[in-house]
PyMOL CGO cylinders between C-alpha atoms (Angstrom):
from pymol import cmd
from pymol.cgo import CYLINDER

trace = [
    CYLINDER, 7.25, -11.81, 20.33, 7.08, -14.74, 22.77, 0.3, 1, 1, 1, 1, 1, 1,
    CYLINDER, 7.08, -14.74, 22.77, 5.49, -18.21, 21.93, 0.3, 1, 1, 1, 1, 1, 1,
    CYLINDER, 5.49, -18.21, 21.93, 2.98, -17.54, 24.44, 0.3, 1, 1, 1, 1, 1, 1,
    CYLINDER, 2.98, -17.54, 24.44, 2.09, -13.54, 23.31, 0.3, 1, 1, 1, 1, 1, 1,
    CYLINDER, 2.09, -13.54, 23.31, 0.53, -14.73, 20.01, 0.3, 1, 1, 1, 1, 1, 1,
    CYLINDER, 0.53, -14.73, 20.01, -2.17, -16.98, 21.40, 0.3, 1, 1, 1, 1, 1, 1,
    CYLINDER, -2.17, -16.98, 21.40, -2.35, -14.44, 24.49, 0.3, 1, 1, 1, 1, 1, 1,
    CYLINDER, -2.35, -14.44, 24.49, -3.29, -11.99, 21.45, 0.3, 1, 1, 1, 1, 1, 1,
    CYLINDER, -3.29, -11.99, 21.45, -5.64, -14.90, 19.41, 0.3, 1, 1, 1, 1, 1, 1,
    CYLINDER, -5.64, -14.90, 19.41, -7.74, -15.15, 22.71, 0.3, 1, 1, 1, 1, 1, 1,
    CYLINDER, -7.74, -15.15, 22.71, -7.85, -11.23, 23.47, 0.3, 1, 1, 1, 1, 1, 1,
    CYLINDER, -7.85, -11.23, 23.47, -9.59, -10.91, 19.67, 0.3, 1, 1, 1, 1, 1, 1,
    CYLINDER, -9.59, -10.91, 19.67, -11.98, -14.17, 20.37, 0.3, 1, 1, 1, 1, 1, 1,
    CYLINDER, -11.98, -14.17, 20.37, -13.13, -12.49, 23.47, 0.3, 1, 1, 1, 1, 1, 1,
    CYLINDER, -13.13, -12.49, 23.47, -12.52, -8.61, 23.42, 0.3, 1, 1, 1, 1, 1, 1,
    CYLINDER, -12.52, -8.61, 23.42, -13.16, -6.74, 26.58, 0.3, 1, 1, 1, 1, 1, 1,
    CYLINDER, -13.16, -6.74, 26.58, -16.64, -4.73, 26.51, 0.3, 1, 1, 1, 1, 1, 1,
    CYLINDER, -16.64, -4.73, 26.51, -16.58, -1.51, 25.53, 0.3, 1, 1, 1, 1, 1, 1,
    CYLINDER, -16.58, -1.51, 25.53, -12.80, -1.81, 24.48, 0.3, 1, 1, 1, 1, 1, 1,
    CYLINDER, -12.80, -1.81, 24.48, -11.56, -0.70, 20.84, 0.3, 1, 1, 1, 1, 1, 1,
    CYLINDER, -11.56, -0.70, 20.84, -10.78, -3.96, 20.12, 0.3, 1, 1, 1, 1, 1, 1,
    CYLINDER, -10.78, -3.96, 20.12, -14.64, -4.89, 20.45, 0.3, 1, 1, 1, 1, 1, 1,
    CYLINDER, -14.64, -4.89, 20.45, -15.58, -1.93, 19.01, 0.3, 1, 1, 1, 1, 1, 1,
    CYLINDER, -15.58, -1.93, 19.01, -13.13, -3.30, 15.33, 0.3, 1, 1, 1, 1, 1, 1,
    CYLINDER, -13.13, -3.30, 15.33, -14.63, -6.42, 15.52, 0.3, 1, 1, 1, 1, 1, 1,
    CYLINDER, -14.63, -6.42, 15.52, -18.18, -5.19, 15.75, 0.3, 1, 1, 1, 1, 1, 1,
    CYLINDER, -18.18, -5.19, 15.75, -17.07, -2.85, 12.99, 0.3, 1, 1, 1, 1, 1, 1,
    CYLINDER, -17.07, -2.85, 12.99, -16.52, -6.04, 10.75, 0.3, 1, 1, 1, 1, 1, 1,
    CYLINDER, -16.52, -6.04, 10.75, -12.56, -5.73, 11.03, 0.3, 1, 1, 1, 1, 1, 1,
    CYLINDER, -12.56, -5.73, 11.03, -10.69, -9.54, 11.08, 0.3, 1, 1, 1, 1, 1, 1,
    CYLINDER, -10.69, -9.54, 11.08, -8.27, -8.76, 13.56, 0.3, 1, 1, 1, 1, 1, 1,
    CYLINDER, -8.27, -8.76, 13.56, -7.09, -12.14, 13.08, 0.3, 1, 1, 1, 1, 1, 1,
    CYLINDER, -7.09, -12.14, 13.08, -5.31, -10.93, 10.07, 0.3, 1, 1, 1, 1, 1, 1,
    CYLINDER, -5.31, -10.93, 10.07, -3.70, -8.41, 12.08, 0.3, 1, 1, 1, 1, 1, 1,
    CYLINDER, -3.70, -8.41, 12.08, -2.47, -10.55, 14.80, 0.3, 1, 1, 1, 1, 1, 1,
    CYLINDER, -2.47, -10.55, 14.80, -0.91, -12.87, 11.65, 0.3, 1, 1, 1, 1, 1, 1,
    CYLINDER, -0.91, -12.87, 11.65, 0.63, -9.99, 9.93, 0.3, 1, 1, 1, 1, 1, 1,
    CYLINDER, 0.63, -9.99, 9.93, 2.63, -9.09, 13.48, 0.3, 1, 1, 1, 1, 1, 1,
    CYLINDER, 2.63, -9.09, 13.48, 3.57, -12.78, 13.96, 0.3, 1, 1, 1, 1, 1, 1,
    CYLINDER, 3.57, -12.78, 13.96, 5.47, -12.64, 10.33, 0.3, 1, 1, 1, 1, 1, 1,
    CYLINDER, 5.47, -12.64, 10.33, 9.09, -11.68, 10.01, 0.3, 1, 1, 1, 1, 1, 1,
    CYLINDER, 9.09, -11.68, 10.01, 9.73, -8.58, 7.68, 0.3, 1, 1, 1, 1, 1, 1,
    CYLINDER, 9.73, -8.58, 7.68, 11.03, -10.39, 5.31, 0.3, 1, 1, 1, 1, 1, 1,
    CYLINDER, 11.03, -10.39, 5.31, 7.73, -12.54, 5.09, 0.3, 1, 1, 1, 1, 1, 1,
    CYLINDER, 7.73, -12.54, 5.09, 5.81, -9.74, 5.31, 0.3, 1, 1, 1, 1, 1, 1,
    CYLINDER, 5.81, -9.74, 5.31, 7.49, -8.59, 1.86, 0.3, 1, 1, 1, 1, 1, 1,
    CYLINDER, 7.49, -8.59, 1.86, 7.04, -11.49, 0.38, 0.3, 1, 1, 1, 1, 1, 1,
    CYLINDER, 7.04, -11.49, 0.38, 3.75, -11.75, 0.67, 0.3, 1, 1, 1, 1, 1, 1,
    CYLINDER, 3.75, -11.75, 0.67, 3.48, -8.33, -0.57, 0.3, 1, 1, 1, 1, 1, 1,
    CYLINDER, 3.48, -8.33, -0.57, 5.00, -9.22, -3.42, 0.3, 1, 1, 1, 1, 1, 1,
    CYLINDER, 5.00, -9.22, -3.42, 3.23, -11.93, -4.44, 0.3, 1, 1, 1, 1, 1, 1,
    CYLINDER, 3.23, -11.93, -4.44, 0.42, -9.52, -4.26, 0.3, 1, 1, 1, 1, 1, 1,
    CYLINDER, 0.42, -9.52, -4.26, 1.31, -7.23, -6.15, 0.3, 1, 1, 1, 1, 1, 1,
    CYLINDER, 1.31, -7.23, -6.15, 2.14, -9.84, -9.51, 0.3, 1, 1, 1, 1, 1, 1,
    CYLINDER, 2.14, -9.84, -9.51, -1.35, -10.87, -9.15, 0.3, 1, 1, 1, 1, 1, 1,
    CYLINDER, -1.35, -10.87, -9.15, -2.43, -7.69, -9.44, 0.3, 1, 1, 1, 1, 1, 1,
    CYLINDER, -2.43, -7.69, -9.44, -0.38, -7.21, -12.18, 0.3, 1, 1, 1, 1, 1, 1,
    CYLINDER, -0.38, -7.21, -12.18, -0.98, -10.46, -14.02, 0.3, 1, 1, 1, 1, 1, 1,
    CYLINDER, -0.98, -10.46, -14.02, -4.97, -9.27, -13.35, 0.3, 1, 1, 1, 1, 1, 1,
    CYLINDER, -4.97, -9.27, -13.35, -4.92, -5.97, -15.10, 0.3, 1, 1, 1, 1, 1, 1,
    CYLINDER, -4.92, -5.97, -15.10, -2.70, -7.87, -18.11, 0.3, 1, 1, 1, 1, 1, 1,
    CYLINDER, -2.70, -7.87, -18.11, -5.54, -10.22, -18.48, 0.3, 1, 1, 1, 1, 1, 1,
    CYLINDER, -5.54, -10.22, -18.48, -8.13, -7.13, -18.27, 0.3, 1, 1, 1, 1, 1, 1,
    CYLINDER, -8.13, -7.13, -18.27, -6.42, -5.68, -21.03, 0.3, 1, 1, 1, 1, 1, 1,
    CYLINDER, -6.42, -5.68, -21.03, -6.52, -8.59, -22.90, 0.3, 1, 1, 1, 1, 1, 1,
    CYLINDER, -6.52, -8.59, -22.90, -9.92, -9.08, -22.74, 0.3, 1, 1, 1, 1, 1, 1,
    CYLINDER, -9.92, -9.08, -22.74, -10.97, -5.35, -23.31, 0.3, 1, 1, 1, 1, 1, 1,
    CYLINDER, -10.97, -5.35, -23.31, -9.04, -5.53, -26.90, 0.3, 1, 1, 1, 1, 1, 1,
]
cmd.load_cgo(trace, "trace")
């Protein structure tokens, strides 16, 4: 991706074309902003993140179970 496609992208989501599936996501309640960040990340980023995710998740159903006993 170019320097210029990701703000070409930021301002296509700001202002969506009527009656375009874009508007239609956004009406819908979908942050496409998140989308267009998720693109602009490298793979590697991308699985970072994930994982980071995921040992919250983890670390939150250890402290559930702590809690339930």
């Amino acid at each position: 991706m170019t320097r210029e496609e990701p703000e070409h992208l930021y301002q296509l989501i700001q202002n969506p074309a009527p009656g375009s599936k874009l508007e239609a996501a956004t009406d819908y309640g979908i942050d496409m902003t998140l989308n267009l960040r998720s693109l602009t990340c490298s793979p590697s980023e991308r699985f970072r993140e994930m994982e980071a995710a995921l040992e919250f998740a983890e670390a939150l159903r250890d402290a559930a179970v702590r809690i339930d006993r």
